[in-house]
N, CA, C and O of each residue as an XYZ file, in Angstrom:
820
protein
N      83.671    131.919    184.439
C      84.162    130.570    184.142
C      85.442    130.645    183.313
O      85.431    131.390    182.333
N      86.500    129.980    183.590
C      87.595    129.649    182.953
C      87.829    128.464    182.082
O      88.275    127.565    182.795
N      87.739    128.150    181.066
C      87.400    127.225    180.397
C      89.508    126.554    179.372
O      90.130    126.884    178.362
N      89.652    125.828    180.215
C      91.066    125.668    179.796
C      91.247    124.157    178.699
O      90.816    123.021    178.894
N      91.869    124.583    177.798
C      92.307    123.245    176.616
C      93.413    123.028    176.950
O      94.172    123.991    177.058
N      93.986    121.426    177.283
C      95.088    121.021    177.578
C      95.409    119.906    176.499
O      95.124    118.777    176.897
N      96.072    119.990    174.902
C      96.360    119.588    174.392
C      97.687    118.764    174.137
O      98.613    119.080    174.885
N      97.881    118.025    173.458
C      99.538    117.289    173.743
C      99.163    115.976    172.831
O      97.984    115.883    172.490
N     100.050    114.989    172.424
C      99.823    113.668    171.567
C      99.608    112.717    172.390
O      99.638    112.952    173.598
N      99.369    111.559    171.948
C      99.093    110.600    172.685
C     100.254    109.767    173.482
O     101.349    109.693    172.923
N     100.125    109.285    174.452
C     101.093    109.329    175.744
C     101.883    110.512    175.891
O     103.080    110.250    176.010
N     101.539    111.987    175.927
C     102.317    112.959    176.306
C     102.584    113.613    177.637
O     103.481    114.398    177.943
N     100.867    112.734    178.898
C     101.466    113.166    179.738
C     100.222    113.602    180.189
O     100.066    113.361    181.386
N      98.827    114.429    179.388
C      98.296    115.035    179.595
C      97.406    115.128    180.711
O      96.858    116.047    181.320
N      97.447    113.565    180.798
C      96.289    113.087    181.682
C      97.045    113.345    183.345
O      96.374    113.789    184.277
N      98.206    113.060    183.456
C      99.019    113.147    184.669
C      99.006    114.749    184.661
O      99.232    115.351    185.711
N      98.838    115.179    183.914
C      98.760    116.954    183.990
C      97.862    117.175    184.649
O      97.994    118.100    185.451
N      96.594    116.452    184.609
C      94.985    117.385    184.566
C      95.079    116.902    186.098
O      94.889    117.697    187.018
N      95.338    115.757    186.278
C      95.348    115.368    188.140
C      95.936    115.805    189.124
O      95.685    115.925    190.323
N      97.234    116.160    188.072
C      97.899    117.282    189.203
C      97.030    117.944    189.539
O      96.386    117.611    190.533
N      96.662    119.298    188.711
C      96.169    120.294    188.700
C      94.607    119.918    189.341
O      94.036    120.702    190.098
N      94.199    119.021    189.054
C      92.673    119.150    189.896
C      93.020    118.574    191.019
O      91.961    118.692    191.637
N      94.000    117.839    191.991
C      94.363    117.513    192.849
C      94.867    118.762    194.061
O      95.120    118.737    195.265
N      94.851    119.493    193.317
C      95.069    120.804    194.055
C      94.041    121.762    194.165
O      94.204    122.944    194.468
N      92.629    121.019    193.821
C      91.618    121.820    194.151
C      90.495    121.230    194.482
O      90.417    120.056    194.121
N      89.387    121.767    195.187
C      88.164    121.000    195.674
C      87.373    120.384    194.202
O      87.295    120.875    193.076
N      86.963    119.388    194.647
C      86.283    118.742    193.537
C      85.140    119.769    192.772
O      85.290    119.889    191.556
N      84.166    120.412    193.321
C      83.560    121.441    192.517
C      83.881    122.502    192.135
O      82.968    123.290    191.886
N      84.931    122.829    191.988
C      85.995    123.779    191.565
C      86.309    123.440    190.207
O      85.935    124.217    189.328
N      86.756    122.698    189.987
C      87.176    122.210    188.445
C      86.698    121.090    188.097
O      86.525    120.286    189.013
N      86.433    120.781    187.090
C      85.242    120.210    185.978
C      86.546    119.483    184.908
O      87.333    120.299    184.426
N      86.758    117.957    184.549
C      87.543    117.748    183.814
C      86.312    117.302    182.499
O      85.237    116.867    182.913
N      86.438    117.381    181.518
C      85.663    116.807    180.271
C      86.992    116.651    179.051
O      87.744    117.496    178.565
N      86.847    115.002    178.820
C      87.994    114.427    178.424
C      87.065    114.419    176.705
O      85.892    114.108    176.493
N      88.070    114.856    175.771
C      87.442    114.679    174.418
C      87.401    113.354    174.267
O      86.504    113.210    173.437
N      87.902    112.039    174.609
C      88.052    110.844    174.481
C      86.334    110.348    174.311
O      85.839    109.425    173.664
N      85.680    111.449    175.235
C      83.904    111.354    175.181
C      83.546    111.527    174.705
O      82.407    111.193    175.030
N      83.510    112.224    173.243
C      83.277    112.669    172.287
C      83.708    112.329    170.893
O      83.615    112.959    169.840
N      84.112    111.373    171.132
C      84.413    110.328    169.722
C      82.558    109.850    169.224
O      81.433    109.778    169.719
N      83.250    109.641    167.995
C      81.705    109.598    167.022
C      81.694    108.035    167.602
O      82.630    107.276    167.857
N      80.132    107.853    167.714
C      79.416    106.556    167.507
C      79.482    105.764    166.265
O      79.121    106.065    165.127
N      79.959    104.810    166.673
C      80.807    103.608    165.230
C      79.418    102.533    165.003
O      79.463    101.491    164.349
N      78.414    102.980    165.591
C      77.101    101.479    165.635
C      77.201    100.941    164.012
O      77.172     99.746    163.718
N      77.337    102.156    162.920
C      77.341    101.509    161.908
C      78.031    100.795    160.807
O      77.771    100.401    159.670
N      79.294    100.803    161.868
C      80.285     99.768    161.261
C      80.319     98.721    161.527
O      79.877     98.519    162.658
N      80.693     97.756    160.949
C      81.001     96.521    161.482
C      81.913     95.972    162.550
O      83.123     96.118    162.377
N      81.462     95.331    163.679
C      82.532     95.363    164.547
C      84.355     95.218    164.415
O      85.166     95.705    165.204
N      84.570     94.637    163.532
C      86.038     94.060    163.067
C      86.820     95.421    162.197
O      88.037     95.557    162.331
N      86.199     96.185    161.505
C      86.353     97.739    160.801
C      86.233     98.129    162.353
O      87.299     98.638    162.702
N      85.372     98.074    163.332
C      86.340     99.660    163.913
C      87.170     99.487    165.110
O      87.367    100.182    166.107
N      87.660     98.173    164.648
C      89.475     98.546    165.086
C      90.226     99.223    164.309
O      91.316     99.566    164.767
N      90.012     99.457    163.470
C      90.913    100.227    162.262
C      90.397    101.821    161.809
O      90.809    102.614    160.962
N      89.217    101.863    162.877
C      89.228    103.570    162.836
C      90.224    104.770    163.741
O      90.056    104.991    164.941
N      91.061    105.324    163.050
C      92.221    106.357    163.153
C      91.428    107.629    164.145
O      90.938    108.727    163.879
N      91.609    106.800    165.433
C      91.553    107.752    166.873
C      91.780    109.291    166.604
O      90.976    110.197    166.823
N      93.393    109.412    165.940
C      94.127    110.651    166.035
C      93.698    111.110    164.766
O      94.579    111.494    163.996
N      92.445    111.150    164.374
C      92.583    111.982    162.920
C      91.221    112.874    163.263
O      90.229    112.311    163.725
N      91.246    114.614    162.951
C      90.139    114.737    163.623
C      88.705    114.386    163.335
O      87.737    114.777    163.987
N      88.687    113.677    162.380
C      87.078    113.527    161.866
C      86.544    112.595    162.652
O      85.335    112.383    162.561
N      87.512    111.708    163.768
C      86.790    110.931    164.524
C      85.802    111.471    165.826
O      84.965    110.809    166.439
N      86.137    112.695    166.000
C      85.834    113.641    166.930
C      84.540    114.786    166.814
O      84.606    115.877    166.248
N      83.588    114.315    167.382
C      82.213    114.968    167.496
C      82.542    116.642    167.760
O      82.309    116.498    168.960
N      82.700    117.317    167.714
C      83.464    118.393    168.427
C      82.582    119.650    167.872
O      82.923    120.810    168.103
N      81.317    119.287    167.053
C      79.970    120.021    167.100
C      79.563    120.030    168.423
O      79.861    121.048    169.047
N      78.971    119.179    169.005
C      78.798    118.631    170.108
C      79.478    118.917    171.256
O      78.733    119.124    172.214
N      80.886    119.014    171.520
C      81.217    119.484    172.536
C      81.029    120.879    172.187
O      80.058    121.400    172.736
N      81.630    121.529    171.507
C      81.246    123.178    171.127
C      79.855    123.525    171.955
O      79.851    124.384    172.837
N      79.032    123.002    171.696
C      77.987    122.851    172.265
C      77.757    122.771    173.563
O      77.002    123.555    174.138
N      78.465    121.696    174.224
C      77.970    121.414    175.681
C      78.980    122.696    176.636
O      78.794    123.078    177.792
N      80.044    123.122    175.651
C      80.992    124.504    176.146
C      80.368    125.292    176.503
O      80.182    125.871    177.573
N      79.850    125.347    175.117
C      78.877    126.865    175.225
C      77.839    126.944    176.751
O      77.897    127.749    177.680
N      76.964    125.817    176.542
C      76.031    125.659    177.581
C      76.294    125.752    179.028
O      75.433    125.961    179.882
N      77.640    125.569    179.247
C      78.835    124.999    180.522
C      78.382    126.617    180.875
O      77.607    127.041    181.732
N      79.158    127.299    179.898
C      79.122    128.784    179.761
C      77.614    129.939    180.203
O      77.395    130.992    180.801
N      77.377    129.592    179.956
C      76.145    129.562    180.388
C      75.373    129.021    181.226
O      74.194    129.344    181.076
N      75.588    128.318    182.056
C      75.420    127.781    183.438
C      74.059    126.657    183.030
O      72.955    126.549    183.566
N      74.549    126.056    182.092
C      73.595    125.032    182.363
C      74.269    123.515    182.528
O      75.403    123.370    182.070
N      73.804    122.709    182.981
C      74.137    121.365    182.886
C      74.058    121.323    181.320
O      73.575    122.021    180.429
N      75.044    119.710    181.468
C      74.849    119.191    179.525
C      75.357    117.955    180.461
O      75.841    117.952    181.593
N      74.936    116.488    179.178
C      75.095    114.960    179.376
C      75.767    114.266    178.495
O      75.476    113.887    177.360
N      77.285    114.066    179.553
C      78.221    114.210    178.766
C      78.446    112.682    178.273
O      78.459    111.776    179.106
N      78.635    112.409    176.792
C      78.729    110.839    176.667
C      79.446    110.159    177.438
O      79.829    110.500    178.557
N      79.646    109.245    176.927
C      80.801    107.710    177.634
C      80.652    106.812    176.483
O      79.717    106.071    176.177
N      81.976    107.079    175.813
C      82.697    106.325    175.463
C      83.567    105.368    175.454
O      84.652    105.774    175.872
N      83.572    103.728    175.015
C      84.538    102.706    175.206
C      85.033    102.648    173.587
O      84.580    102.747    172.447
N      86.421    102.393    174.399
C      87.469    101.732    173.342
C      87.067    100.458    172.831
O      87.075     99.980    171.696
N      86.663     99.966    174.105
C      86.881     98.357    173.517
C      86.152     97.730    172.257
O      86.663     96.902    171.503
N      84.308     98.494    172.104
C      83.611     98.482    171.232
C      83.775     99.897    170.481
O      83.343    100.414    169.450
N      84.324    100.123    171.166
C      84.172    101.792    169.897
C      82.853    102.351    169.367
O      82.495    102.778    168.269
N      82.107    102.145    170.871
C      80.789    102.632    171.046
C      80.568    103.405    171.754
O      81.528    103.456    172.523
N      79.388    104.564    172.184
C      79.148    105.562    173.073
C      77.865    104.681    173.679
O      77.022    104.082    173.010
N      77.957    104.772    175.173
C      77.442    103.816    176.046
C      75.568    104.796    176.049
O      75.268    105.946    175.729
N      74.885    103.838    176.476
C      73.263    104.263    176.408
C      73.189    105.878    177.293
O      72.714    106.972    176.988
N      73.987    105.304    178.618
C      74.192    106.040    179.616
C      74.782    107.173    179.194
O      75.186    107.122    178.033
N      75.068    108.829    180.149
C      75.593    109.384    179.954
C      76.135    109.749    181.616
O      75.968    109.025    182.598
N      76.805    111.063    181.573
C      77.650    111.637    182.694
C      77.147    112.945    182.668
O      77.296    113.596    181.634
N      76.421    113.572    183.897
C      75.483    114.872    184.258
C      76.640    116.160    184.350
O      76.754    116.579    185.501
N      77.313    116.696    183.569
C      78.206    117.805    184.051
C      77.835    119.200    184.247
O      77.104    119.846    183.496
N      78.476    119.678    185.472
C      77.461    120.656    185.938
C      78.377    121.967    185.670
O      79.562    121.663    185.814
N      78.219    123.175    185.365
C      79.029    124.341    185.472
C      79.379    124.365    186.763
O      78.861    124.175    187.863
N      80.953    124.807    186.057
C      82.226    124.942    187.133
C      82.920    126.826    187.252
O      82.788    127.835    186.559
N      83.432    126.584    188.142
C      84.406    127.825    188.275
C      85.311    127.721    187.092
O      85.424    128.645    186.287
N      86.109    126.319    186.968
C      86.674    125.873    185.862
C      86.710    124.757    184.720
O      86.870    123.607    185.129
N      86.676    124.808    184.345
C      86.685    123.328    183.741
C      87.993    123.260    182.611
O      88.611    124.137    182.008
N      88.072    121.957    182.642
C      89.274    121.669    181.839
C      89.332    121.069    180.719
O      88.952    119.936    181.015
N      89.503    121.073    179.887
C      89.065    120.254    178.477
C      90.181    119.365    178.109
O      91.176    120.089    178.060
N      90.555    117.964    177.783
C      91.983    117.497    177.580
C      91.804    116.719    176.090
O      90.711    116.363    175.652
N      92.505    116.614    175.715
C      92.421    115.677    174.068
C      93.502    116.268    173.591
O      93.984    117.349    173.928
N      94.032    115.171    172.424
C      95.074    115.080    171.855
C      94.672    116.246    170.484
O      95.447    116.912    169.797
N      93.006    116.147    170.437
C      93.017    117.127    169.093
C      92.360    118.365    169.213
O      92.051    118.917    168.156
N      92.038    119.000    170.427
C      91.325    119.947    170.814
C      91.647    121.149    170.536
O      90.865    122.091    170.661
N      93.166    121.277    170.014
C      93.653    122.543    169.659
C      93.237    122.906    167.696
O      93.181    123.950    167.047
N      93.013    121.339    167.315
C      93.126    121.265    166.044
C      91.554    122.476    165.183
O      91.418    123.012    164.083
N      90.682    122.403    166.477
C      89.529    122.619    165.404
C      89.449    123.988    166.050
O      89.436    124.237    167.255
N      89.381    125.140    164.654
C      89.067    126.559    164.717
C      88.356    127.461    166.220
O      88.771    128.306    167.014
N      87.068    126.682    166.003
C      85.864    126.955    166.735
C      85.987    126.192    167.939
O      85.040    126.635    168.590
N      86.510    125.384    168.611
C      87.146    124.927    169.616
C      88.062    125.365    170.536
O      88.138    125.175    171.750
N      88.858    126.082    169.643
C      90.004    126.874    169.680
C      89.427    128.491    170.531
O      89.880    129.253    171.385
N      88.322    128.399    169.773
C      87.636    130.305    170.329
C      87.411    129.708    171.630
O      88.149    130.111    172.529
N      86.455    128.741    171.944
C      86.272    128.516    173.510
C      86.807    128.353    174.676
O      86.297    128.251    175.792
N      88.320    128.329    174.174
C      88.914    128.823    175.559
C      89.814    129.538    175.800
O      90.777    129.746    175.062
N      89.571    130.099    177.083
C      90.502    131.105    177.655
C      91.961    130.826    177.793
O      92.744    131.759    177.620
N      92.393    129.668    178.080
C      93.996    129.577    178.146
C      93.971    127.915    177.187
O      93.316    126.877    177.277
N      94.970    128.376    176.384
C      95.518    127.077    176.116
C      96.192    126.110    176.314
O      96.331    126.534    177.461
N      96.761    125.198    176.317
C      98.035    124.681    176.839
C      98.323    123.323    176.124
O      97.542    122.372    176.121
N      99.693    123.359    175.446
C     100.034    122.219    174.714
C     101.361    121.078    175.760
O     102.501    121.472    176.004
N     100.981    120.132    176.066
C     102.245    118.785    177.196
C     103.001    118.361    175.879
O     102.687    117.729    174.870
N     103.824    118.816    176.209
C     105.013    118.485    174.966
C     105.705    116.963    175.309
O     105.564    116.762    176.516
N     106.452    115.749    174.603
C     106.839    114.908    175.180
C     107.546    114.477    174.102
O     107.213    114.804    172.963
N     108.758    113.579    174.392
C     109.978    113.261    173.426
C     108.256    111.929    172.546
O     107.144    111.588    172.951
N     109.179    111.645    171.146
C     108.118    110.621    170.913
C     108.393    109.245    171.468
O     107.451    108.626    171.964
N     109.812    108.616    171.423
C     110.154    108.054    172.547
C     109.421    107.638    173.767
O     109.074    106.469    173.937
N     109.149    108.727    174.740
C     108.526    108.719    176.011
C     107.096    107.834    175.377
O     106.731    106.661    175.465
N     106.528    109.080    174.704
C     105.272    108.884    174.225
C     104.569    107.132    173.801
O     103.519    106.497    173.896
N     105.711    107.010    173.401
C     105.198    105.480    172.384
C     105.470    104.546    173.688
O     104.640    103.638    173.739
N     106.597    104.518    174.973
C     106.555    103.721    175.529
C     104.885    103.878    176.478
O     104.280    102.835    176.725
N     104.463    104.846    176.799
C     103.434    105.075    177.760
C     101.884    104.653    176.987
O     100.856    104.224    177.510
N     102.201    104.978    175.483
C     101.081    104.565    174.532
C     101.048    102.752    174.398
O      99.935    102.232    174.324
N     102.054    102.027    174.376
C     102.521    100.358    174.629
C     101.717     99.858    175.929
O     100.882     98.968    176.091
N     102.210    100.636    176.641
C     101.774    100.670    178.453
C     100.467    100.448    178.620
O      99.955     99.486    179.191
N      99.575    101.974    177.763
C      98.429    102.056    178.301
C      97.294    100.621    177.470
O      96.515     99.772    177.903
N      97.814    101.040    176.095
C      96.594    100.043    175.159
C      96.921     98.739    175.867
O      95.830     98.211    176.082
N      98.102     97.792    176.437
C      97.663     96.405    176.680
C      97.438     96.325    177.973
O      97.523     95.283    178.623
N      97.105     97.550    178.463
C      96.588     97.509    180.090
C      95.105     97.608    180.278
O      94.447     96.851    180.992
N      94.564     98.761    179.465
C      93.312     99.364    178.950
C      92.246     99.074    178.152
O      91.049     99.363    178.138
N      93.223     98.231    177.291
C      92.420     98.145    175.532
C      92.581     97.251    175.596
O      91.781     96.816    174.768
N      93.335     95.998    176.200
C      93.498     94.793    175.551
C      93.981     94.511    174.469
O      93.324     93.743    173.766
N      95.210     94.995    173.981
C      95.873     95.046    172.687
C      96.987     94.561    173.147
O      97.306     94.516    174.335
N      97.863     94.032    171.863
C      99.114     92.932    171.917
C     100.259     94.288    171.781
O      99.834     95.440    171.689
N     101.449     94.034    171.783
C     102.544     94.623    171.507
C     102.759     95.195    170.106
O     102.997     96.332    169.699
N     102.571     93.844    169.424
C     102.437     93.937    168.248
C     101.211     95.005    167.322
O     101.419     95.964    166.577
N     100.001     94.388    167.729
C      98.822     95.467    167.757
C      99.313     97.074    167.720
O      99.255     97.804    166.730
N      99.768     97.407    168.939
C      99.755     98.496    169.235
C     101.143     99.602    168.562
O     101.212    100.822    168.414
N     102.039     98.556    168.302
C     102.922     98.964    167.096
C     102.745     99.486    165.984
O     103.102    100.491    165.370
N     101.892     98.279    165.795
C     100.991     98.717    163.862
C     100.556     99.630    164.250
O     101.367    100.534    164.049
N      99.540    100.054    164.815
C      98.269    100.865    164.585
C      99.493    102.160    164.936
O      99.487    102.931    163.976
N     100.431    102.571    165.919
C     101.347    103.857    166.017
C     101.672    104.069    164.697
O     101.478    105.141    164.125
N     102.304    102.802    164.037
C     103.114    103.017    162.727
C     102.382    103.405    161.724
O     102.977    104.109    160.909
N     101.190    103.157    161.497
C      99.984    103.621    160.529
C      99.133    104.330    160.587
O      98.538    104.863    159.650
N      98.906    104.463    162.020
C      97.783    105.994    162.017
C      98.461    107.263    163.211
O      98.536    108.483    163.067
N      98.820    106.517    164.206
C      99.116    107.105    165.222
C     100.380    108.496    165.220
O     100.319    109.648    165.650
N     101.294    107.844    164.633
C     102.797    108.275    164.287
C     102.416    109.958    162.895
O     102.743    111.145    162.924
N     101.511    109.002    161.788
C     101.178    109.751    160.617
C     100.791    111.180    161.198
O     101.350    112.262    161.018
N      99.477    110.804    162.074
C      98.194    112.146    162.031
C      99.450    112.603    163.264
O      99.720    113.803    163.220
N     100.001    112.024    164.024
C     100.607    113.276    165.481
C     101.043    114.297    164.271
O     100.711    115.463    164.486
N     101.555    114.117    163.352
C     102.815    114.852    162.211
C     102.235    115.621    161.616
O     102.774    116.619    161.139
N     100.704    115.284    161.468
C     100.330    115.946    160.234
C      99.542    116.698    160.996
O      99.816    117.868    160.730
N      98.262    116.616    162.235
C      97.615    117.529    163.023
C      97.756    117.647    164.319
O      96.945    118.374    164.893
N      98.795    116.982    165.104
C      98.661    117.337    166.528
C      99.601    118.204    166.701
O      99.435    119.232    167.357
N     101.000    117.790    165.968
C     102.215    118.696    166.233
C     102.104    120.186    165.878
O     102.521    121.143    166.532
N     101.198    120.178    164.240
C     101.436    121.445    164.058
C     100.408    122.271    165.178
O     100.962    123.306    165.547
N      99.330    122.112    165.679
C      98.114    122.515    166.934
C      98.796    123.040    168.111
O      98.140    123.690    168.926
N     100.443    122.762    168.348
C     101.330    123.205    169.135
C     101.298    124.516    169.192
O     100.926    124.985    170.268
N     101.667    125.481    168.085
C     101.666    127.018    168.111
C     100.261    127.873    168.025
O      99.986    128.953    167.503
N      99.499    126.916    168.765
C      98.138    128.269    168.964
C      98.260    127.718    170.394
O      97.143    127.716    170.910
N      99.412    127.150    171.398
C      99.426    127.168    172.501
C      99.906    129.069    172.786
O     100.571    130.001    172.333
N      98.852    128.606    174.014
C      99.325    129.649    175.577
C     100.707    129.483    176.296
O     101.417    130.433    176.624
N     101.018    128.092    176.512
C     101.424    127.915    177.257
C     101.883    125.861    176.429
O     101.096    125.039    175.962
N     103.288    125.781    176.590
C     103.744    124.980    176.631
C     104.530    124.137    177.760
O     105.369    124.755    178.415
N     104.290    122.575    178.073
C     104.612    121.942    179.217
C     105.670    120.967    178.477
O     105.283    119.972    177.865
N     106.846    121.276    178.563
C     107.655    120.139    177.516
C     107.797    118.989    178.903
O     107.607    119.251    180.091
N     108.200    117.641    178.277
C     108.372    116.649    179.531
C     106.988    116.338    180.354
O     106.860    115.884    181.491
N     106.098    116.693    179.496
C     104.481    116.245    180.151
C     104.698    116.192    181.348
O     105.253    117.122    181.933
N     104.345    115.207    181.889
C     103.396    115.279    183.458
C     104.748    115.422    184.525
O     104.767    116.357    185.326
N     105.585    114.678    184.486
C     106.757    115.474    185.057
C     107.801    116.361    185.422
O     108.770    116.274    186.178
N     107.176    117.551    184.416
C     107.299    118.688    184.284
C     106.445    119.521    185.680
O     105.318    119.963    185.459
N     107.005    119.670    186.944
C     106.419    120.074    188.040
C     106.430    121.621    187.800
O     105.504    122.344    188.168
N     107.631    122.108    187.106
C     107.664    123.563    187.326
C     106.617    124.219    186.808
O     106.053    125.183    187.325
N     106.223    123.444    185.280
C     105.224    123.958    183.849
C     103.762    123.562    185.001
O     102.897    124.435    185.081
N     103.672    122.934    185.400
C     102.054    122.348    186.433
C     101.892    123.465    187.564
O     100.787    123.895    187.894
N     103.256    123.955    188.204
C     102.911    125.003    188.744
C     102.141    126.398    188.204
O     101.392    127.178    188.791
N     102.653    126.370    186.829
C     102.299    127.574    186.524
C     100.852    127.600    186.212
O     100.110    128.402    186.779
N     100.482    126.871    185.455
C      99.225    126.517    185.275
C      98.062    126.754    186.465
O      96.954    127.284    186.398
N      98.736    126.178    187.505
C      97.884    125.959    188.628
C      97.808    127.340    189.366
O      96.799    127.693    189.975
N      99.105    128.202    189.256
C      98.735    129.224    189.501
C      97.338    130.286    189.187
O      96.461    130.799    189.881
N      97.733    130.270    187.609
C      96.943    130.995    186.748
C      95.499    130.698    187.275
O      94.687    131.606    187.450
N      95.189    129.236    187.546
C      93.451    128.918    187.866
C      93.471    129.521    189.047
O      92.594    130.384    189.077
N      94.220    129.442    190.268
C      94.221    129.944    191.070
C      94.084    131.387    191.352
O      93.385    131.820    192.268
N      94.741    132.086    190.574
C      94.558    134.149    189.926
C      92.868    133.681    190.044
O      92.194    133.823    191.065
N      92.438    133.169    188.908
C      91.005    133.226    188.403
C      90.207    132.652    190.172
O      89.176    133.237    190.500
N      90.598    131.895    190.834
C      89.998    131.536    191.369
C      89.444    132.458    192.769
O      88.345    132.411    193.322
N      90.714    133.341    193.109
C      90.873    133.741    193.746
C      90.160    135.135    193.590
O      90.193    135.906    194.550
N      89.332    135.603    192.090
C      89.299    136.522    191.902
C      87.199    136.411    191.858
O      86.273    137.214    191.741
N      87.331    135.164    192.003
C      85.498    134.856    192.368
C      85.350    135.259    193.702
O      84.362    135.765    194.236
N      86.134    135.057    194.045
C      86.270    134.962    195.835
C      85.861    136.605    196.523
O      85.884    136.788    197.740
């Protein structure tokens, strides 16, 4: 099993990364598990407080838990992977059955950040993106997704978003493998990548 972290900030791209790359392979071939699933359960806040819990900081991030369902991946067992919404900033009753893959892909903005996270995979990879780019695609996504105003989504960049990229996503850059500057439109950096699974893939075969 090849177990790949595809790290980068928020609107960097990452997500247009991972589709490339699994778009170029049979669906049971590669395994995507988005850390976005693994955000802590907010039940005991008050609904109106957790709009104001800081996404990009890592303590929002269960990442005992995924460590966990890695390991198990690794080991060829199924694990049940949450589901998480933005909108309540709740983890749903339900879960998602993920089964060991040839590969799997791990994506989040903070996945490079934690030590022991860091041991579990074989290749790294950080989607680099101007902040510019970033903030227009981050505008884009929350009042498409989230239901958030312009305004909304300003504040919350300017106060949490903007802070933690500076303080833990950027520096999580140099325990990359492999850097993709220009995120998802970066075709040449997606090739390479896709190669590499492909080496591995080719070598089950």
């Amino acid at each position: 099993m090849l177990i790949v972290g595809i790290a980068g900030g928020t609107g960097s791209g990452k997500t247009t990364v991972v589709k490339k790359v699994t778009g170029r392979f049979p669906n049971n071939e590669v395994m995507v598990i988005p850390q976005d699933s693994y955000y802590r359960d907010n039940r005991h806040i008050q609904p109106e407080e957790r709009q104001r819990i800081n996404f990009d900081h890592p303590d929002s991030v269960e990442f005992d838990l995924l460590k966990d369902h890695l390991t198990k991946l690794r080991e060829g067992k199924s694990v049940e992977m949450p589901v998480y919404s933005y909108l309540t900033c709740l983890r749903s009753e339900e879960t998602i059955t993920i089964k060991p893959a040839n590969v799997i892909l791990v994506e989040g903005i903070l996945i490079l950040t934690d030590s022991g996270l860091r041991d579990l995979f074989d290749l790294k990879v950080f989607v680099d993106a101007d902040a510019d780019d970033r903030l227009g695609r981050v505008i884009q996504r929350d009042i498409i997704e989230r239901e958030r105003s312009v305004m909304m989504v300003l504040e919350r960049y300017h106060d949490t978003v903007k802070p933690s990229h500076l303080q833990f996503i950027e520096p999580s850059k140099r325990y990359a493998d492999i850097i993709i500057p220009g995120g998802g439109e970066n075709q040449v950096g997606i090739e390479v990548l896709i190669s590499i699974i492909e080496k591995h893939l080719s070598g089950k075969n």
